[in-house]
N, C-alpha and C positions, 0 to 999 in steps of 0.2 A: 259442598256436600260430597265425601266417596264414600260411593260404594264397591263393592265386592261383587264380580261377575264371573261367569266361564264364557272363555277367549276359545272358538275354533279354529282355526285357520285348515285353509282348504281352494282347492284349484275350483276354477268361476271358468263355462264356454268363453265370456267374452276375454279374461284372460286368456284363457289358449288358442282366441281367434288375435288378439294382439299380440303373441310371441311374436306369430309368425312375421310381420309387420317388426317385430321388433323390442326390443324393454325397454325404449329411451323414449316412446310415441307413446302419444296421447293416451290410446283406450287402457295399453297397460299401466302405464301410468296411475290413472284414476282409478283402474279396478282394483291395484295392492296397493292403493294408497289411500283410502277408506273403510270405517269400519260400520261395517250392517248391524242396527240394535231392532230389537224389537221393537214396532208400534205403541204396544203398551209401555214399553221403556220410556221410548222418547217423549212421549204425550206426559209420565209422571213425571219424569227427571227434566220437561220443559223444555226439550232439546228440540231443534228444527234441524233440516237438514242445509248442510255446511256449519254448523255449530263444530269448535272443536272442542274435545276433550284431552283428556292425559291420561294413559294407561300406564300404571306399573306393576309389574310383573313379580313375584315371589323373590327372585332373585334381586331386586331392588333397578332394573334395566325400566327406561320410562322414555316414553313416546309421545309425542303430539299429531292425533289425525283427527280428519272433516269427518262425522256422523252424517248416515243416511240413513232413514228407516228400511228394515228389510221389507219383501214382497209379504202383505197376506200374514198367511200363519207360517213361513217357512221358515222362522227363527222363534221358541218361546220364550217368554218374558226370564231372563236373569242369563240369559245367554246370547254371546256377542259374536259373531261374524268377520273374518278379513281375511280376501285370497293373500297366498303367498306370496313375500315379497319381502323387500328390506324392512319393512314395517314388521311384519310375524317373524321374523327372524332377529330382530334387535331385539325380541321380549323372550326369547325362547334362551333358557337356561344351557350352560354347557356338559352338563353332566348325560351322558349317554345312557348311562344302567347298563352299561357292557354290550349296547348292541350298536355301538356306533353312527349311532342317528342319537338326538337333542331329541326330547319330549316335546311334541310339536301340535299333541291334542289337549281339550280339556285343561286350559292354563288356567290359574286363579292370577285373576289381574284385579285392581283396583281401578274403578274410574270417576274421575273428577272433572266437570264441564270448570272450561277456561273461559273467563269473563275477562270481555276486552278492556282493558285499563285498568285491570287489578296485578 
């Protein structure tokens, strides 16, 4: 089953407590290498966390990460979460609109949970 979400991407403290530490270690690692869905998302869409999905991006760019439900109410339902990183940057289109930055908010992604053996 895909669906059709909006993809934020955005800097996370514990990211910017891992730069320092490093991009190659662990915390940064896991923090731009995951994507935050809503509780309500994951409970419909049957997702636990480390379930992976596929995101594809407008552009037709497509990714494989571990889902984790986000905190609480701090993401609502049809809207998806992941700090910066190689991950939010391989779906982000290259067309600038003249300001020299990638559109890097509010992506329409597609996602489809990956079942193991299919």
């Amino acid at each position: 089953m895909i669906e059709t979400f909006i993809l934020i991407p955005g800097r996370t403290s514990r990211q910017g407590c891992g730069i320092s530490e490093g991009k190659f270690k662990e915390d940064y690692q896991e923090e731009t290498n995951q994507l935050q869905v809503a509780p309500d998302d994951m409970r419909r869409l049957g997702l636990k966390p480390g379930d992976r999905v596929r995101l594809t991006s407008e552009t037709g760019a497509s990714v494989e990460v571990p889902v984790v439900a986000a905190k609480g109410d701090e993401l609502p339902p049809g809207m998806l979460f992941i700090a910066y990183g190689d991950i939010s940057s391989r779906l982000m289109g290259g067309d600038t609109h003249g300001s020299g930055m990638p559109t890097s908010k509010g992506l329409d992604v597609e996602l489809e949970k990956i079942v193991p053996g299919r």
